[in-house]
Structure formats: structure tokens, C-alpha cells
N, C-alpha and C positions, 0 to 999 in steps of 0.2 A: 258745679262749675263746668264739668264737659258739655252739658246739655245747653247752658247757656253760650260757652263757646262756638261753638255750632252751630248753633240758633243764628246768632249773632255775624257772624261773618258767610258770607255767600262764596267763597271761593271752596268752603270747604266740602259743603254739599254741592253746590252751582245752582242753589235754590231761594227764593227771597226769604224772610221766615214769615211774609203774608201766607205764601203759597204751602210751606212747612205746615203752616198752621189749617189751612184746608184741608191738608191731605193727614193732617188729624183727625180733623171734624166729618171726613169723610170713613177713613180705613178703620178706626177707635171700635167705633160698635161694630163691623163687619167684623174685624176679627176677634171680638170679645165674644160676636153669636157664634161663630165657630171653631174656640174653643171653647165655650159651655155644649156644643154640641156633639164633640170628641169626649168631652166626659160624661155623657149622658150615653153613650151611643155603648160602654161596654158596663158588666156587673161589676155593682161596687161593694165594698162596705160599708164605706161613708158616704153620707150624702155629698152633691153636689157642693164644691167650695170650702169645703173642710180637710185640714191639714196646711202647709206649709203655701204662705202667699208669693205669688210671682217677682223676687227681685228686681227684676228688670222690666218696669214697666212698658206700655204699649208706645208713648214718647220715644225713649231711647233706644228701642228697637227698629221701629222705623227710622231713629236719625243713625245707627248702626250699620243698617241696611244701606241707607244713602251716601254714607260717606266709604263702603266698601264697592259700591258701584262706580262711584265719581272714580275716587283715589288707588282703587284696588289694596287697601291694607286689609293687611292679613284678619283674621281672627284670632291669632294669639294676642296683634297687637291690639284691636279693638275691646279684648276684654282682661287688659291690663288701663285704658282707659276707661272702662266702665266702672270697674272693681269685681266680675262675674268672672267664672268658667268659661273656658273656650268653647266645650259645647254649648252655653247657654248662648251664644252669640250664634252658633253655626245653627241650632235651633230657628232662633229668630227673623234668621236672614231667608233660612227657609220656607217660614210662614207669611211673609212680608213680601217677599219679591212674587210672587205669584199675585198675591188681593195686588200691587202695583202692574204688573201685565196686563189682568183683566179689566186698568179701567181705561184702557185706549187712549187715543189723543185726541187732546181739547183742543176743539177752535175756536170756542166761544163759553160763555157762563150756562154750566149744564149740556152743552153739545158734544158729543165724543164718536169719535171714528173706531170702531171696532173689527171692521168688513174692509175689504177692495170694494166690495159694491156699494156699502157707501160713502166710499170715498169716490167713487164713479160718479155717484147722483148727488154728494154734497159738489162734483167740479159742475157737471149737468146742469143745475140748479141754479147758480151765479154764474154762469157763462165764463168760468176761470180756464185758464190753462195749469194742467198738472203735467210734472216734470217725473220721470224715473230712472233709477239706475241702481243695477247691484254692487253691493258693496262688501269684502271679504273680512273674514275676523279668524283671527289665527287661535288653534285651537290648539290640546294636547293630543300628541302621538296614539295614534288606537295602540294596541298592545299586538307584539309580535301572535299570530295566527288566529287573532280575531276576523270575524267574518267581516268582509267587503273593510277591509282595511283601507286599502289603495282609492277608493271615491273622494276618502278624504283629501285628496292632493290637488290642489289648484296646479290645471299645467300652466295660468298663467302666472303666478308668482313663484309657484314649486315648493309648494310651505302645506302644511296641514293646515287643512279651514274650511269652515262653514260660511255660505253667499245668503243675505239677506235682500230685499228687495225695497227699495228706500222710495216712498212717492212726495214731494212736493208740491206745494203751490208757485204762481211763480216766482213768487217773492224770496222762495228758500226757506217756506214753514215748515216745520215735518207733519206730511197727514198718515203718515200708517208705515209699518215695518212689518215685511210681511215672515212668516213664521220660516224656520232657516232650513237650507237645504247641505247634501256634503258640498266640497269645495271644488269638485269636479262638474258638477252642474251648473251647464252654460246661462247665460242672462236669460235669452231668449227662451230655451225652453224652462225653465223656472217660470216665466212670466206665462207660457200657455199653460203649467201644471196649475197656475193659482187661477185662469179661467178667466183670464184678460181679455182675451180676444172676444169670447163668448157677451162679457160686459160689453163690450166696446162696440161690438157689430149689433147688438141689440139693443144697446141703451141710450142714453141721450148723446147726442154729437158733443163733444167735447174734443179739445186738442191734449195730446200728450203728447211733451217733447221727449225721444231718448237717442242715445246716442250709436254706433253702426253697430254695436253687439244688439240690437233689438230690429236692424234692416229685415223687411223680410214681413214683419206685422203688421205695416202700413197696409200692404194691399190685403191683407186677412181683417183689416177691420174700417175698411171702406174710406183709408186717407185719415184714420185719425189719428194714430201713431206715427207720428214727423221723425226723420231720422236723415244725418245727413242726407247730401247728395252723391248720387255714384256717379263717378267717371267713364266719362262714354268713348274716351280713348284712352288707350293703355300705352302710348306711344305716338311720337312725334304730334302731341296737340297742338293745336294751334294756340298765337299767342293770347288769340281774344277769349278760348275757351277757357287756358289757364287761369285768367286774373276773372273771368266770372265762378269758373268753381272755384275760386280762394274766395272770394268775395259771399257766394251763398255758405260756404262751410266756415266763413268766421262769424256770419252772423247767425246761423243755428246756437255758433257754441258759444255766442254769448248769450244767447237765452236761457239757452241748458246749465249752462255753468253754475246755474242757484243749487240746483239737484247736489252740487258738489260740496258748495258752503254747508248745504244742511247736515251732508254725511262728516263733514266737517266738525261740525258741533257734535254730532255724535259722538265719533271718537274721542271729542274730550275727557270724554267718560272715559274711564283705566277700562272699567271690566269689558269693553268692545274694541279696544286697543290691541288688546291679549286677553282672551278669555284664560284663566288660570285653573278655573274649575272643571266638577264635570261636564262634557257637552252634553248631558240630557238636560240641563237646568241654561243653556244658550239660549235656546229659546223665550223663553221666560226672561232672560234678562236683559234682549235686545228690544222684546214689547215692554216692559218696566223703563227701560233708558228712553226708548221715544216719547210714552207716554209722558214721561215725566219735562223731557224738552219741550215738548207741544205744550202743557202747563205751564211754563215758564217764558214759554215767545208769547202765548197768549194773554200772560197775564203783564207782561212788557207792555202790548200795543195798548193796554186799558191806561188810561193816567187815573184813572182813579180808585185804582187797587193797592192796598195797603203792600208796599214793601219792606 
């Protein structure tokens, strides 16, 4: 009855059960090869597959995993609706959101973005505009005299967090989330540690819109990085200058603005709302939640994919 539940309604995952069902037919044997390959890999007594069989199958594990990403409920509560142990949920969730990290974001049947660079040469390639902008996710407190504590503190919100780097198409797709940094690291240099500019000045011309925390890239990567306009008077402007830089900086930010709807659907998701867990496993769950959105707007644009 839960598995149907579930299945059945898409507010609870935020997934259709066509898509559900893909990312069966997809995850089902990857993680069936390795865990036969966890138990082959130490000395046994028994052979392979003997003794006590897996309660909770590979199904409800992945739909376990998804509904504690969407909704953030607990693991106690998840495996009072399973009928299992709380470990075997905390188990699950931990085998599952990883095989979901690794399979990047789809933008098409079989195509997945796994790289900045090919997310550079999938924009390259169709003469697209991609949109970027970082985005904060609130973490837990490091522990009094842990080393480099204080990184974790965004001085712009003043909150413990880790900054992702969110790229779009310009429609407001999500193409790639990139791996997370602490909360004290600025947009811009995030975007040169991930080797943007290197992309950018070497690779195909393409436009990326971002917004003044990325000013500064445009001339490091020959005009392709678009970022406001700066003000060339600081004082007593003139009236004509006024209403032409209001007029270039509204229409920047209505282009840019997709970049935000996107981070927007993100956060739908509870677990990037407030990360609740450890932050070694943030990572992982911020590439799990794109990929799985990019699966879901893409399989949207198809009308003829089963929902």
C-alpha cells in the first residue's frame, strides 16, 4: 500500500511514476552488481546469497530515498511506513543517493551532463545561452574547535552553509550543479576553482548570463560571461544616463532571472532547503536532486513519455 501510494501521487516524490519507473530499470541492476560485489569482495562461509533475504527491496528503497530528499522526513518516520528498522532505511538511503548523483542531468533520451565542460559544449553545440548563479544551502554547525570552523559562515546571509553553483539553459532547465564549496566562498572565485574561465576562453563562444557577483569574468573570458552594467558615475549622473543604465540592468535581469526559477525548483526539494544531515554526504545530495529535476523537466517537454 505505501509503494503504491507513492508511485501514485507525484507531490510526494515530485516525480511522475513513468520517470519512477526508469530510474528502476535504470539503478535495479547497478545496485544489485554492487552489492553482489560487497559480498564477494570479503571471506565468507557461505556462499554468495545464502542466509537472510533483503526485506526491503530495491523498489522501496529508491522510493525511501526520494521521498526523504523531496520532504526531508525523518528515518524513523520512513521505516514505520515501510514496516523495517531505522537502520535499514539509513542503510538504503545511503546506497541510493550516490548510484542517483552519478547519473547527472538529462536533457534528452540517453544524454547526461556530468562535467562543466560538457555543459560548455552541450551550450557550444546548439548556439544556446546558459545562465549561472550560486546558490546557499544551510548546513549544521561544525563543532566547537573543529578545524577551519568559521569557512562555513556565509558573511552574506550569516548562517552556516555550503554555495553550489547552479548552471541553466535559458529557459530555466537545470544543466549541472556543481560539487559544493564552504559558505564563505565567493561566487566568483568558486566559478574560477571549477575552471570556467579556462572553458570559456578556450572553448566554443557561447553566452553565459550571471549576475555582479561574477563582474570581473567577462573580460577573463573574452566577453562571454554577460554581467550587469557598471556605473560610470558615482554621483550627480546625468538624467539620460540614469534611465539608459535602469533600462540595460532590467533587461540583463530579465534574462537572468530563469537561473533563479531553476534554483527555485530546487529548493523544492526539503534536503536543499536545510540540509539536516552530515555535510560529507551535501554533495551527493545536491548532484542526486538536479539530476533528478533535469529528469523530470525533460521528461515534461516530451508529450509522449508515459506519466
Amino acid at each position: 500500500m505505501t509503494r503504491a501510494a507513492i508511485v501514485g501521487s507525484r507531490r510526494i516524490t515530485g516525480l511522475s511514476a513513468g520517470v519512477i519507473a526508469e530510474l528502476v530499470a535504470e539503478l535495479g541492476p547497478l545496485w544489485h552488481e554492487r552489492q553482489q560485489a560487497k559480498l564477494a569482495s570479503r571471506p565468507r562461509q557461505r556462499r554468495v546469497g545464502a542466509g537472510a533475504k533483503h526485506r526491503l527491496v530495491f523498489v522501496d528503497r529508491l522510493l525511501a530515498t526520494l521521498v526523504h530528499l523531496r520532504h526531508g522526513v525523518t528515518h524513523d518516520m520512513l521505516a514505520c511506513w515501510f514496516g523495517v528498522d531505522r537502520s535499514t532505511i539509513t542503510r538504503a538511503v545511503g546506497e541510493v543517493r550516490p548510484l542517483l548523483a552519478e547519473r547527472g542531468c538529462t536533457i534528452g533520451p540517453g544524454v547526461r551532463l556530468r562535467t562543466l565542460a560538457e555543459v560548455v559544449d552541450h551550450l557550444g553545440a546548439g548556439e544556446r545561452t546558459g545562465i549561472i548563479d550560486g546558490t546557499g544551502i544551510r548546513v549544521r554547525r561544525p563543532a566547537a574547535g573543529r578545524r577551519n570552523r568559521d569557512t562555513f559562515i556565509s558573511g552574506k546571509n550569516k548562517q552556516n552553509a555550503v554555495r553550489s553553483m547552479v548552471v541553466t539553459d535559458g529557459e530555466g532547465r537545470v544543466l549541472w550543479c556543481s560539487p559544493t564549496e564552504p559558505g564563505s566562498c565567493a561566487d566568483i572565485t568558486h566559478a574560477r576553482q571549477l575552471g570556467l574561465v579556462k572553458l570559456l576562453a578556450g572553448g566554443p563562444v557561447v553566452e553565459i548570463l550571471a549576475d555582479a557577483g561574477y563582474q570581473g569574468l567577462g573580460a577573463q573570458t573574452g566577453g562571454r560571461v554577460v554581467t550587469p552594467p557598471h556605473r560610470k558615475f558615482k554621483k550627480n549622473a546625468p538624467d539620460w544616463y540614469e534611465e539608459m543604465h535602469e533600462r540595460q540592468r532590467k533587461t540583463h535581469s530579465s534574462r537572468r532571472i530563469r537561473v533563479e526559477h531553476g534554483i527555485a525548483h530546487l529548493k523544492n526539494w526539503r534536503a536543499l532547503a536545510r540540509h539536516l544531515g552530515r555535510r560529507e554526504h551535501i554533495c551527493d545530495t545536491v548532484q542526486a536532486v538536479a539530476g533528478l529535476l533535469s529528469h523530470q523537466q525533460t521528461a515534461d517537454l516530451n508529450p509522449r513519455r508515459q506519466r
